[in-house]
Backbone as CSV, one residue per row, in Angstrom:
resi,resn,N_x,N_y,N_z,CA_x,CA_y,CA_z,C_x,C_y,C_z
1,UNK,17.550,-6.207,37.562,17.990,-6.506,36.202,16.805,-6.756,35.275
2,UNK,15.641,-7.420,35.687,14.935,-7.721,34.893,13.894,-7.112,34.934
3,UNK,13.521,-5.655,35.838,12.998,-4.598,35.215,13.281,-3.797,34.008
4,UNK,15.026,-3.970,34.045,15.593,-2.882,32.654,15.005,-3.817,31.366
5,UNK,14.632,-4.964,31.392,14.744,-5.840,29.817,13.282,-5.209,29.251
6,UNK,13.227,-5.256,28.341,11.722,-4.670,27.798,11.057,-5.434,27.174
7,UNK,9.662,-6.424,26.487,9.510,-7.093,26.225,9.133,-6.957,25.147
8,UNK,8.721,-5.272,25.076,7.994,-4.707,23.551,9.697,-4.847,22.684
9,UNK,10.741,-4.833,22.994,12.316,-5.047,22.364,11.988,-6.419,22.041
10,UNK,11.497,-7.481,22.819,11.819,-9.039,22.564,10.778,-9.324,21.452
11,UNK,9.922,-8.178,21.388,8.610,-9.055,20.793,9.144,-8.725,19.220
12,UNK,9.211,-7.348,19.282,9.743,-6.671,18.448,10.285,-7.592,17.274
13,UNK,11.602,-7.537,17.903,13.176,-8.201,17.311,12.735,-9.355,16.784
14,UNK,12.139,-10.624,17.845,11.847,-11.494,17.452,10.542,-11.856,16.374
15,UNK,9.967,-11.269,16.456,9.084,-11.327,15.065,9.467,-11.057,13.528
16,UNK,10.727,-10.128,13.952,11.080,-8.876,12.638,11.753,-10.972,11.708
17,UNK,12.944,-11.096,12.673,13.685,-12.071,12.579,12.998,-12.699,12.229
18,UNK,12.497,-13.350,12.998,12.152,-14.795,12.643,11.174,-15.109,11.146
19,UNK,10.669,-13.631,11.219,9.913,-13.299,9.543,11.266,-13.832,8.712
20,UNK,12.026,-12.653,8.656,12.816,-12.886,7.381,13.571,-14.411,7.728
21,UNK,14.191,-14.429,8.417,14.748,-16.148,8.415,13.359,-17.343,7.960
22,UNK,12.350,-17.199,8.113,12.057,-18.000,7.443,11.258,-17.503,6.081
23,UNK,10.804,-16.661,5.679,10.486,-16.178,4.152,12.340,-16.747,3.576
24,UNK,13.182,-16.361,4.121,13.914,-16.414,2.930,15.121,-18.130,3.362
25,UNK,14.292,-18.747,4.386,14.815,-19.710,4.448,16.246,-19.906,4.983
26,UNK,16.584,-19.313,5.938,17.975,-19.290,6.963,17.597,-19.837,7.833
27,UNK,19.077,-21.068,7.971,18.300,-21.566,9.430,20.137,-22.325,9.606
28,UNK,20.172,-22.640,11.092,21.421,-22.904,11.201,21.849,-24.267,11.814
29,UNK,20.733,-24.939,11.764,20.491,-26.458,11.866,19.462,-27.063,11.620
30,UNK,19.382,-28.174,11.183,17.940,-28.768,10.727,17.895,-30.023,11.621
31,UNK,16.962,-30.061,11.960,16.424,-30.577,12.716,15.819,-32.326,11.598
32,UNK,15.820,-33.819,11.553,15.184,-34.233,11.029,14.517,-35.633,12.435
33,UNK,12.958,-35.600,12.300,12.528,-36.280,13.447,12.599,-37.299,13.357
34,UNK,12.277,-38.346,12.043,12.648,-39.688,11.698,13.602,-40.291,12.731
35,UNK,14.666,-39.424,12.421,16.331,-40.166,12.597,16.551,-39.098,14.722
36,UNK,15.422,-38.418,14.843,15.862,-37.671,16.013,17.694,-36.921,16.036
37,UNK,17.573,-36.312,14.889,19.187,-35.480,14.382,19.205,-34.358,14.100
38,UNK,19.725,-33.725,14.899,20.050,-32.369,14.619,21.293,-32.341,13.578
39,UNK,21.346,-31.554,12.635,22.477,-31.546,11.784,22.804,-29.702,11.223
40,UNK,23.356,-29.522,10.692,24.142,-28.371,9.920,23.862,-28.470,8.894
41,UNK,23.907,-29.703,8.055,23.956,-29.959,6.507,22.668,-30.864,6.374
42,UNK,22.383,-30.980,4.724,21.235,-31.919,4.632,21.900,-33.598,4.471
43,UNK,20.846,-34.617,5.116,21.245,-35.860,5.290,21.470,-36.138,3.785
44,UNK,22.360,-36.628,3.331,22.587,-37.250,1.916,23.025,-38.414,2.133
45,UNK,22.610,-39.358,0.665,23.367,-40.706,0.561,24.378,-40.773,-0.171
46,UNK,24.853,-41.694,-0.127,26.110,-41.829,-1.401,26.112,-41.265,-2.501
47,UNK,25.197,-41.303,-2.938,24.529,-40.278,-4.767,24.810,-39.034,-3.975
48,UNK,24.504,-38.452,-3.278,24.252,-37.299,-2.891,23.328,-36.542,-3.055
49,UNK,21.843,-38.022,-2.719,20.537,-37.328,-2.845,20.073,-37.269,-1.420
50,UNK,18.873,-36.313,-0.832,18.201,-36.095,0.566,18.015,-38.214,0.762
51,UNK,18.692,-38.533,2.039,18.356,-39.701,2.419,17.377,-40.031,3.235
52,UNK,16.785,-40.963,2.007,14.919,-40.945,2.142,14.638,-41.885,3.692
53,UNK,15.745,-42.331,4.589,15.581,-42.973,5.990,14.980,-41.884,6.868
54,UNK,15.528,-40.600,6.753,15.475,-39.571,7.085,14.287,-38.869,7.575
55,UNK,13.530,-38.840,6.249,12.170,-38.191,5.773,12.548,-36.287,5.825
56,UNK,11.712,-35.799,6.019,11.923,-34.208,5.239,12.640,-33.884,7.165
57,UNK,13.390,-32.740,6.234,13.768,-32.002,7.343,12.958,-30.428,8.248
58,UNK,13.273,-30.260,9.510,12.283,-29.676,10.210,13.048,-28.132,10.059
59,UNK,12.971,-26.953,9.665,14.144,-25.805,9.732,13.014,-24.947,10.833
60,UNK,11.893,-25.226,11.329,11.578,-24.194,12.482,12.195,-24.054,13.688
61,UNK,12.913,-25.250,13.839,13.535,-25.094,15.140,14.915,-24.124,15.280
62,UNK,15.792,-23.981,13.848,16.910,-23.246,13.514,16.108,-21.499,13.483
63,UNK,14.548,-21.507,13.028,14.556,-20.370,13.013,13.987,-19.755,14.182
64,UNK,13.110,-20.683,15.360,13.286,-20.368,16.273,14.480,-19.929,17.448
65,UNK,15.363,-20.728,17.122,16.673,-19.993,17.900,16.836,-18.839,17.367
66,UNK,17.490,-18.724,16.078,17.612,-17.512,15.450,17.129,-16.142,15.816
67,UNK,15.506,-16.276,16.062,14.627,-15.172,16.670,15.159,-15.112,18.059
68,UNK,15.309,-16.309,18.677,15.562,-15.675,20.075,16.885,-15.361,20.396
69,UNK,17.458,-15.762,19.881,19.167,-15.096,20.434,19.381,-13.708,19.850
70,UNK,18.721,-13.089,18.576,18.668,-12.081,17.891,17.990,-11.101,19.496
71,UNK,16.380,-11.590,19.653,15.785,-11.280,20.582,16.350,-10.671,22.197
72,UNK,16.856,-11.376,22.472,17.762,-11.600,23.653,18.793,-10.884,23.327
73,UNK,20.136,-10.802,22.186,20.780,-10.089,22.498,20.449,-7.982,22.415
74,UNK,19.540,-8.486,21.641,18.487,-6.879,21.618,18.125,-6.162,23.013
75,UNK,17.415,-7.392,23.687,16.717,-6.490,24.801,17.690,-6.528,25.969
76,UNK,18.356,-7.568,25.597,19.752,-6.489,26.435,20.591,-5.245,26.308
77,UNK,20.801,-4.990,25.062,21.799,-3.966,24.725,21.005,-3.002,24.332
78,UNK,19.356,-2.771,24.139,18.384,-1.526,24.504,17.879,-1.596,25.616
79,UNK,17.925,-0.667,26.277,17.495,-0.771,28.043,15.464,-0.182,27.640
80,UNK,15.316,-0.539,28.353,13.403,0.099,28.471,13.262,1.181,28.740
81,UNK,14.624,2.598,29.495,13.622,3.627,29.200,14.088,4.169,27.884
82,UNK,14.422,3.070,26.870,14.900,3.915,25.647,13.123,3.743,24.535
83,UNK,12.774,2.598,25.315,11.792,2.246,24.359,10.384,2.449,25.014
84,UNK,10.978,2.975,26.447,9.193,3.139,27.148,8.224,3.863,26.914
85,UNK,8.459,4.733,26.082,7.108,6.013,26.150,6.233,5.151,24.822
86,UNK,6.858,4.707,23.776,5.999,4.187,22.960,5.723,2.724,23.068
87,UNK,6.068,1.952,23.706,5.983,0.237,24.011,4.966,0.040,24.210
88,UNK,4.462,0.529,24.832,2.515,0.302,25.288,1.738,0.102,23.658
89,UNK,1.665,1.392,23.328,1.107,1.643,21.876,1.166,1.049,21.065
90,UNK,2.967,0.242,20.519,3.371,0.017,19.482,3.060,-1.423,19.740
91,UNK,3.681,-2.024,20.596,4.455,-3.528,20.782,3.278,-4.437,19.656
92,UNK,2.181,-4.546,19.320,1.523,-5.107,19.046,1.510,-4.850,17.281
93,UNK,2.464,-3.531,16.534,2.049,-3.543,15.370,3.122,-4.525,14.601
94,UNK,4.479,-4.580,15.017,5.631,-5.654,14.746,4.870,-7.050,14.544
95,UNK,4.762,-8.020,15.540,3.560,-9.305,15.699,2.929,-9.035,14.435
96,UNK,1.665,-7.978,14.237,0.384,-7.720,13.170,1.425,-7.973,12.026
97,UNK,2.296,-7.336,11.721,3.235,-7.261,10.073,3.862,-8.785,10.113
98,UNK,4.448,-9.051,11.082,5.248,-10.258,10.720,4.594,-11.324,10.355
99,UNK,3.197,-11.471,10.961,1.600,-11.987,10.960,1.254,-12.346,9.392
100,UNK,0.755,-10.925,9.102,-0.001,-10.870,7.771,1.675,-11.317,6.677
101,UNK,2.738,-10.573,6.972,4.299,-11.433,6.095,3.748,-12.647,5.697
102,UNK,3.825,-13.584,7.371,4.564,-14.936,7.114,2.725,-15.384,6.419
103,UNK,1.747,-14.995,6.500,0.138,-15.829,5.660,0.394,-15.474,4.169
104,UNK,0.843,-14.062,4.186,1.180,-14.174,2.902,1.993,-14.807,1.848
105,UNK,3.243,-14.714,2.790,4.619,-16.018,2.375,3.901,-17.560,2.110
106,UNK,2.672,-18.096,3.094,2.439,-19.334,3.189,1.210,-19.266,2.355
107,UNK,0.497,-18.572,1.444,-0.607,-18.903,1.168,-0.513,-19.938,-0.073
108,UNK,0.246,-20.391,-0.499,0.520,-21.332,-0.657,0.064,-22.716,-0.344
109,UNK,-0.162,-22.788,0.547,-0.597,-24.598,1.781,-1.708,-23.553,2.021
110,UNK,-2.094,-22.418,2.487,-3.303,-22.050,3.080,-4.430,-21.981,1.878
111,UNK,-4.108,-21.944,0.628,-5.354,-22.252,-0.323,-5.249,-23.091,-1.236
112,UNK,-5.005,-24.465,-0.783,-4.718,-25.583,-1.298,-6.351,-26.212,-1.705
């Protein structure tokens, strides 16, 4: 079984993903460490402002799942000899784009 999975599929998928979920900010739980809470929604108080007990919320962990279940259900449902003749070659240019994406998305904090 775990000859058919391909990894140039996992690397693939999961980079493509996890780019756009976080450039455009999808995530399907937030994580906040203060309070050790996983949640769905943002912590609010009575006003219905972010509750400052809280402190900021963490969304890498929502977009890490995201990439991998995307990931995973990919390199299951493409088998490896669909993707073998070019996997060697390629697997590494997906990573490079999603790479230079997400520095560009962040240069922001990177030339502070």
């Amino acid at each position: 079984m775990l000859s058919r999975l391909s990894p140039g599929v996992f690397a693939t998928i999961f980079s493509a993903v996890y780019t756009y979920v976080a450039i455009f900010d999808i995530t399907p739980f937030l994580y906040y460490p203060l309070t050790n809470t996983f949640t769905t929604t943002a912590l609010l108080d009575a006003a219905g402002k972010p509750l400052r007990a809280a402190g900021p919320s963490m969304h890498w962990y929502g977009w890490i799942a995201v990439g991998l279940v995307a990931a995973i259900v990919a390199t299951l449902i493409i088998p490896r000899s669909v993707t073998q003749r070019f996997e060697r070659h390629l697997v590494w240019a997906p990573a490079l784009i999603a790479t230079i994406a997400i520095l560009i998305f962040e240069r922001r904090w990177l030339l502070m």
